[in-house]
C-alpha positions as CSV (number, residue, x, y, z in Angstrom):
1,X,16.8,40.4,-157.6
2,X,20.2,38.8,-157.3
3,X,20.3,39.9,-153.8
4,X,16.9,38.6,-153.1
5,X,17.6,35.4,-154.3
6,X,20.5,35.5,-152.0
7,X,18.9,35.7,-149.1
8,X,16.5,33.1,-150.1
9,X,19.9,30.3,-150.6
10,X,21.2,31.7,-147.7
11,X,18.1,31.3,-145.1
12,X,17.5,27.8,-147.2
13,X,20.8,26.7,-146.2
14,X,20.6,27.7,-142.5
15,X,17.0,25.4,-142.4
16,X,18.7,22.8,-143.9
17,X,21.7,23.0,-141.9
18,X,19.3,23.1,-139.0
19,X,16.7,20.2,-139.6
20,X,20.0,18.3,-140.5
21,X,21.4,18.8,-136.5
22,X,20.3,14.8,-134.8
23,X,20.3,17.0,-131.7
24,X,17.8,19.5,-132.6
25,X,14.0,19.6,-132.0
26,X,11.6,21.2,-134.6
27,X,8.7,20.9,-133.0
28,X,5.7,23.6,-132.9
29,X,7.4,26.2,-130.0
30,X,5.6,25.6,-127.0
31,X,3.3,23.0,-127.2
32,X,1.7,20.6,-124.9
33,X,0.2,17.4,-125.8
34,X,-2.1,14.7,-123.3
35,X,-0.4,11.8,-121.9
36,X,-1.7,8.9,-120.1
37,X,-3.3,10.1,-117.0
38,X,-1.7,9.0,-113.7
39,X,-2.9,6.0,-112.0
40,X,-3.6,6.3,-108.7
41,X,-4.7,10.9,-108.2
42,X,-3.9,11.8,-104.6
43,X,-3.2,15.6,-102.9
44,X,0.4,16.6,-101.6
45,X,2.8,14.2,-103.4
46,X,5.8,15.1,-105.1
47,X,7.4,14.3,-108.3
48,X,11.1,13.9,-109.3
49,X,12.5,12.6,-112.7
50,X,15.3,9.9,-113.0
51,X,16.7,7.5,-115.3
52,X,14.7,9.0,-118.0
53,X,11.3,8.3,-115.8
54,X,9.3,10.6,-113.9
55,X,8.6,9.4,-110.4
56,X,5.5,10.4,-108.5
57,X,5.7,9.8,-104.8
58,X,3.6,9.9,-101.4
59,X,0.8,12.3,-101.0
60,X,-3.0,11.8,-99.3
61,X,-6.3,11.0,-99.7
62,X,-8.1,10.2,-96.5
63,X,-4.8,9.9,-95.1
64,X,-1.1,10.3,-96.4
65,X,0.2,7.4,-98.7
66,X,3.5,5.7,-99.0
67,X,2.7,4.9,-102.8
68,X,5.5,5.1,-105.5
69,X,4.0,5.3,-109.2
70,X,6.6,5.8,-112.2
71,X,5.8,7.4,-115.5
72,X,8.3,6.2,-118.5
73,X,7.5,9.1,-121.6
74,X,9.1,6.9,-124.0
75,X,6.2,4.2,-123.8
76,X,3.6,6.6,-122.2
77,X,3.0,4.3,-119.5
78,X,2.9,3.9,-115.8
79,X,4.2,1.5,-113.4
80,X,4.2,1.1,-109.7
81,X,6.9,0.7,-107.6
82,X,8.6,-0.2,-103.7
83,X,6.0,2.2,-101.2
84,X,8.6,4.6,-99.3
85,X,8.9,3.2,-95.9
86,X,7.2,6.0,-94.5
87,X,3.5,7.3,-95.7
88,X,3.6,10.8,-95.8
89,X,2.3,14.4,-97.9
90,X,3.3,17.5,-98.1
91,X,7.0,16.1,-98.4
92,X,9.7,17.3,-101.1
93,X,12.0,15.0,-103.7
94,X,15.0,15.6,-105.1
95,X,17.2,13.9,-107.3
96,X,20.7,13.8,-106.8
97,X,23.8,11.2,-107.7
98,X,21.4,9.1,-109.7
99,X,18.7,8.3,-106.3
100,X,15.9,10.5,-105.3
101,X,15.6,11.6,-102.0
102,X,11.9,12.4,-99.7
103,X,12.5,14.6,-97.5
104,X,10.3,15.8,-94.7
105,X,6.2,16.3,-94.8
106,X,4.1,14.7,-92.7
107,X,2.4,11.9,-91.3
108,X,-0.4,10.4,-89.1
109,X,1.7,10.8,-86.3
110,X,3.2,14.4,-86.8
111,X,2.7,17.9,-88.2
112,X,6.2,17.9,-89.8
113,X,8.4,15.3,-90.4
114,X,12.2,15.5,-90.5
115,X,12.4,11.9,-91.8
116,X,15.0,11.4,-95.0
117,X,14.8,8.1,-97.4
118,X,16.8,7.5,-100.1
119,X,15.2,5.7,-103.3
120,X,17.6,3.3,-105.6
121,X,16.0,3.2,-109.1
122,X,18.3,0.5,-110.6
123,X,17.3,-2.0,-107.7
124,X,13.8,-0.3,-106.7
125,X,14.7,-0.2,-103.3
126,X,14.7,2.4,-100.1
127,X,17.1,2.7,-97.3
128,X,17.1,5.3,-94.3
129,X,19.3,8.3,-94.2
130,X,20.1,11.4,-91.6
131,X,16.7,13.3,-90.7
132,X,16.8,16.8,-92.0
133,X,17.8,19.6,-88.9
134,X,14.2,21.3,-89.5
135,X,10.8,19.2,-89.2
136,X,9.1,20.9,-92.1
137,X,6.0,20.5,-95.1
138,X,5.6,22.8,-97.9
139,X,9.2,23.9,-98.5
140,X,11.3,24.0,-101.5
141,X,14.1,21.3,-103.1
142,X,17.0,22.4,-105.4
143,X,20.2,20.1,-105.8
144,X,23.6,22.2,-107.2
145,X,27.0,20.2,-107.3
146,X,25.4,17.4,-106.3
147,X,24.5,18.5,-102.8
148,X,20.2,19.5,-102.2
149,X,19.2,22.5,-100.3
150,X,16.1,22.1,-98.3
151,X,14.4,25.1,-98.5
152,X,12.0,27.4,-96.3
153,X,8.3,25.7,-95.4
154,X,6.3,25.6,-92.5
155,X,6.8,23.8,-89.4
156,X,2.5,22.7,-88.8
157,X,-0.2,23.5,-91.3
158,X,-1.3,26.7,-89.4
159,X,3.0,28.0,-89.4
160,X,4.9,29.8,-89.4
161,X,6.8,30.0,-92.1
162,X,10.5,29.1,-91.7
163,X,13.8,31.0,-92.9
164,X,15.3,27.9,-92.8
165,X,18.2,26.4,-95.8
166,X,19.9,23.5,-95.1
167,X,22.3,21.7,-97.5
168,X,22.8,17.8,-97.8
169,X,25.4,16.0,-98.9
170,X,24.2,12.7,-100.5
171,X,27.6,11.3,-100.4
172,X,28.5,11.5,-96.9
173,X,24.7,11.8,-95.6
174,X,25.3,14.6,-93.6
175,X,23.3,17.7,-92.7
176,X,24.8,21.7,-92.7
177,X,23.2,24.7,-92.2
178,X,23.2,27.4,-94.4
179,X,22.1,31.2,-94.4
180,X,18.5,32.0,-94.1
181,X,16.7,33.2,-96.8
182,X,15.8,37.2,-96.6
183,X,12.0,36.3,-97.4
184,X,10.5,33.5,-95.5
185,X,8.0,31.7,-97.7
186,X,5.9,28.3,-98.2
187,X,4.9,26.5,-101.5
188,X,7.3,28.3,-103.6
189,X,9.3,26.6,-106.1
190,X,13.0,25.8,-106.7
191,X,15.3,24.9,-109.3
192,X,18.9,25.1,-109.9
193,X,20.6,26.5,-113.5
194,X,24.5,27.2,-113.4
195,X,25.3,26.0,-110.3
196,X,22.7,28.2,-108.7
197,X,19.2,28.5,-107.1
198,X,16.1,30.1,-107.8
199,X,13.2,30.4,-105.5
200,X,9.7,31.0,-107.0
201,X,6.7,32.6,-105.4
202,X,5.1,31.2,-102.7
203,X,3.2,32.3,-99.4
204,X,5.3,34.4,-96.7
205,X,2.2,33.4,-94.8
206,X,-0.3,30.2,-94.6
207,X,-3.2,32.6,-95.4
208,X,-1.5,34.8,-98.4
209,X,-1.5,36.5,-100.2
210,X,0.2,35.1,-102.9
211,X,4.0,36.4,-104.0
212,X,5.6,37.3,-107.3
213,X,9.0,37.1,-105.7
214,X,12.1,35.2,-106.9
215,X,15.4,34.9,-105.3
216,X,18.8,33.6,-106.4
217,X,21.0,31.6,-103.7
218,X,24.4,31.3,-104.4
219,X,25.9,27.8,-102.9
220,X,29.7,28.9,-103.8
221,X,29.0,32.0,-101.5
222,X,25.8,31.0,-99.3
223,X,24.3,34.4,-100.5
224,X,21.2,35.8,-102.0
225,X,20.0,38.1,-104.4
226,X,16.5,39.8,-105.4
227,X,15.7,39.0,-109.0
228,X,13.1,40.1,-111.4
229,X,9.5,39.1,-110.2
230,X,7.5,36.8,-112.4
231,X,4.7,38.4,-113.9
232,X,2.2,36.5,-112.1
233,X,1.9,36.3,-108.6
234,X,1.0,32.6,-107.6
235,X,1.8,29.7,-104.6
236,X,1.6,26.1,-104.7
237,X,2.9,26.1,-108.2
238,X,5.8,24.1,-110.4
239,X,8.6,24.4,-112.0
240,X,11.4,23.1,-114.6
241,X,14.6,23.7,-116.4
242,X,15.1,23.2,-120.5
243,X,18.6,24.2,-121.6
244,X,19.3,27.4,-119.0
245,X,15.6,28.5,-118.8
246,X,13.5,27.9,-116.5
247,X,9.6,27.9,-117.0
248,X,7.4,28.5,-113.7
249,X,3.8,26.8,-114.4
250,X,0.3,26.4,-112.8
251,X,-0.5,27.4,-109.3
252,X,-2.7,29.6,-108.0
253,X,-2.8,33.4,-107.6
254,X,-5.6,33.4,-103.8
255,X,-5.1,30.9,-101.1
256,X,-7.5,28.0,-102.2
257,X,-8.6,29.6,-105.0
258,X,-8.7,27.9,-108.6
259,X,-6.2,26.8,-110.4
260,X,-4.0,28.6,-113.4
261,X,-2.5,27.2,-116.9
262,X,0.0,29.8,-116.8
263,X,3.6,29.0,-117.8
264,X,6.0,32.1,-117.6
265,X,9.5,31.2,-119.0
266,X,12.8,33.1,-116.9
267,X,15.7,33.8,-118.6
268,X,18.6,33.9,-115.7
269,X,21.2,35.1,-118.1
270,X,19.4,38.7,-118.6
271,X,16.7,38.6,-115.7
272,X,13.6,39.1,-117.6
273,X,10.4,37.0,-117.9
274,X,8.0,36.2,-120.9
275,X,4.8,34.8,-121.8
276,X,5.0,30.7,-122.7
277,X,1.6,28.8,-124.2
278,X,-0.8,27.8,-121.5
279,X,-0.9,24.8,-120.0
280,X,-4.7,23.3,-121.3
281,X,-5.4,21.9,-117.4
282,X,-5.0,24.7,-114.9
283,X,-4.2,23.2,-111.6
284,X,-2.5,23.7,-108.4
285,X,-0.5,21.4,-106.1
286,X,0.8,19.7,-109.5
287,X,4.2,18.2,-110.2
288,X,6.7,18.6,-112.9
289,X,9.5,16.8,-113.9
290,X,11.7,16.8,-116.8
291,X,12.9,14.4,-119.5
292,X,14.8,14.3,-122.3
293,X,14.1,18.5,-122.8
294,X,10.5,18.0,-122.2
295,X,8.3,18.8,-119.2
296,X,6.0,16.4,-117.7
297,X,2.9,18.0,-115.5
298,X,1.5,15.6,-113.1
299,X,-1.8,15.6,-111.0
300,X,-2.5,18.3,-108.8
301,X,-6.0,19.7,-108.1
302,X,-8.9,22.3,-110.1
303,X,-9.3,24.5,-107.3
304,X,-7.4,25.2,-104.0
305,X,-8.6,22.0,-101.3
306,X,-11.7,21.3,-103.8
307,X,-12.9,17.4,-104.5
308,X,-11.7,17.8,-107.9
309,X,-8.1,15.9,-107.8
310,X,-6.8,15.7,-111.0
311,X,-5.2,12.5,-113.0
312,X,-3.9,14.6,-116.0
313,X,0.3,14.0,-117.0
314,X,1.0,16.7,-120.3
315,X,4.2,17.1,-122.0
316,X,5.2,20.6,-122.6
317,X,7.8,20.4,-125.5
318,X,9.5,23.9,-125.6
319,X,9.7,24.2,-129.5
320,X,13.2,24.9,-131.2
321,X,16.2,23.3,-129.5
322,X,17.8,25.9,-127.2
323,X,20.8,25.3,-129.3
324,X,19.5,25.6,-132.0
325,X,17.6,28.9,-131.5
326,X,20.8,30.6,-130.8
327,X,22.6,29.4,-133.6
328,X,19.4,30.5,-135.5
329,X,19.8,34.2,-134.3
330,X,22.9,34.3,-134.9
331,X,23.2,32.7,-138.3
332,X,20.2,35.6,-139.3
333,X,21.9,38.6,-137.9
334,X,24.8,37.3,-140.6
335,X,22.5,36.7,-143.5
336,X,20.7,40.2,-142.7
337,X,24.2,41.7,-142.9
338,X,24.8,40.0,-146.0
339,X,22.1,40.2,-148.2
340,X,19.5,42.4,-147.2
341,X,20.9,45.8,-148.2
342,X,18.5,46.7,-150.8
């Protein structure tokens, strides 16, 4: 009993110890919750977070748009901001040195864009940068040390797909190639944890089928590596980083076929995948961007090309701080060593 009652103090103590962190989150583990829906539903933008805001940028309706709308989590409101100079969809953002960059896509007047604009959000203003090397839509965006990798896409909506990975440096707004990826792909997604890059799904052609595949790029040695596949083959889908995990979400698994709630979470350090709580609106061609250790899913569409676009913004909040889950399983391997030897 005395040892029972041990272990009781002890896991008491941890929980206390725990709820008494100001940095740690004790939220239900992963669960999403409705936000205000997005203002202005269009296909093809893309979404970037910065300065605590999620931005939502470009995209189409009868034609592409050149419409900036900005989604502040703390207030759960939206605002609109400076159009981009250019209208354009299918482009990518990135966020890098406290601006956001768009980057390629394409326009009334072209099937791919090269076009670069760099967005201030302190003064709300754009400005013109160096055009990327490769006119592209549909490709990928990671930014390590500062610098963003354009990656892969297709040169017209009918392809091909391009190897194509080319680094730029914000600060001296220059352009440098880099080694193709082994896998051509389109509407994949990217993200960057430790320095590197990790490519998700995608398309290695315009009409499918759909990939599993995922790829680390190394900036340090401009190399790549095979990883673990996620478990769910899918395209046109989103991503986002919480601590050093990175959760893969929505999409589809055919070429224009419906849209998924699945959210699959990747664990870098050991290469393995596992199941996260659905997102409640499946949907493809959606955004994500991160705040404060929360993911933000914007927009997108019900079902491939369908008429069904989609104003919904939910917050996926990962449950137990990262942090604090660690100290957690470590703090219970001790107590199990300590008291439970009955």
């Amino acid at each position: 009993m005395k040892r029972f009652l041990g272990w009781l103090l002890g896991f008491g103590l941890i929980l206390t110890g725990l709820l008494g962190h100001p940095s740690i989150i004790l939220a239900a583990e992963g669960e999403w919750l409705k936000k205000a829906n997005m203002p202005f539903p269009r296909l093809f933008f893309s979404v970037s977070a910065a300065r605590e805001q999620v931005y939502v940028i470009g995209g189409m309706l009868a034609e592409p748009i050149a419409r900036v709308d900005t989604y502040d989590p703390a207030t759960d409101t939206w605002t609109q901001k400076t159009d981009m100079p250019t209208a354009r969809a299918g482009m990518v953002t990135a966020a890098a040195n406290g601006k956001l960059y768009a980057i390629g896509g394409w326009s009334n007047e072209a099937p791919a864009l090269s076009t670069v604009e760099e967005y201030d959000p302190a003064t709300n203003t754009w400005t013109q940068k160096a055009d990327m090397p490769t006119a592209r839509v549909f490709f990928a965006t990671a930014v390590a040390d500062g610098k963003i990798y354009a990656i892969g896409g297709i040169a017209t909506n009918f392809g091909p797909v391009l190897p194509a990975v080319e680094e730029y440096n914000p600060l001296t707004d220059t352009w440098t190639q880099k080694t193709d990826m082994p896998n051509p792909r389109s509407g994949m997604s990217a993200v960057a944890v430790d320095g590197k890059i990790y490519l998700l799904g995608g398309v290695s052609d315009v009409q499918g089928p759909t990939l599993a595949t995922v790829e680390e790029y190394d900036p340090t040695t401009d190399t790549w590596s095979p990883k673990a596949n996620m478990p769910t083959k899918r395209t046109a889908l989103a991503s986002g980083v919480i601590g050093s995990q990175i959760y893969a979400i929505g999409g589809t698994n055919v070429v224009q076929g419906p849209g998924l709630p699945t959210v699959e979470e990747y664990n870098p350090a050991n290469n393995t995948w596992s199941k996260q709580t659905d997102m409640p609106t499946a949907r493809v061609f959606l955004g994500t961007g991160v705040v404060n250790n929360k993911i933000y899913a914007v927009g997108g569409v019900a079902e491939g090309l369908g008429p069904a676009i989609l104003p919904a913004t939910e917050e996926f909040d990962v449950g137990l701080h990262v942090e604090a889950k660690a100290k957690l399983s470590t703090q219970w391997g001790q107590i199990k060593g300590r008291h439970l030897r009955w």
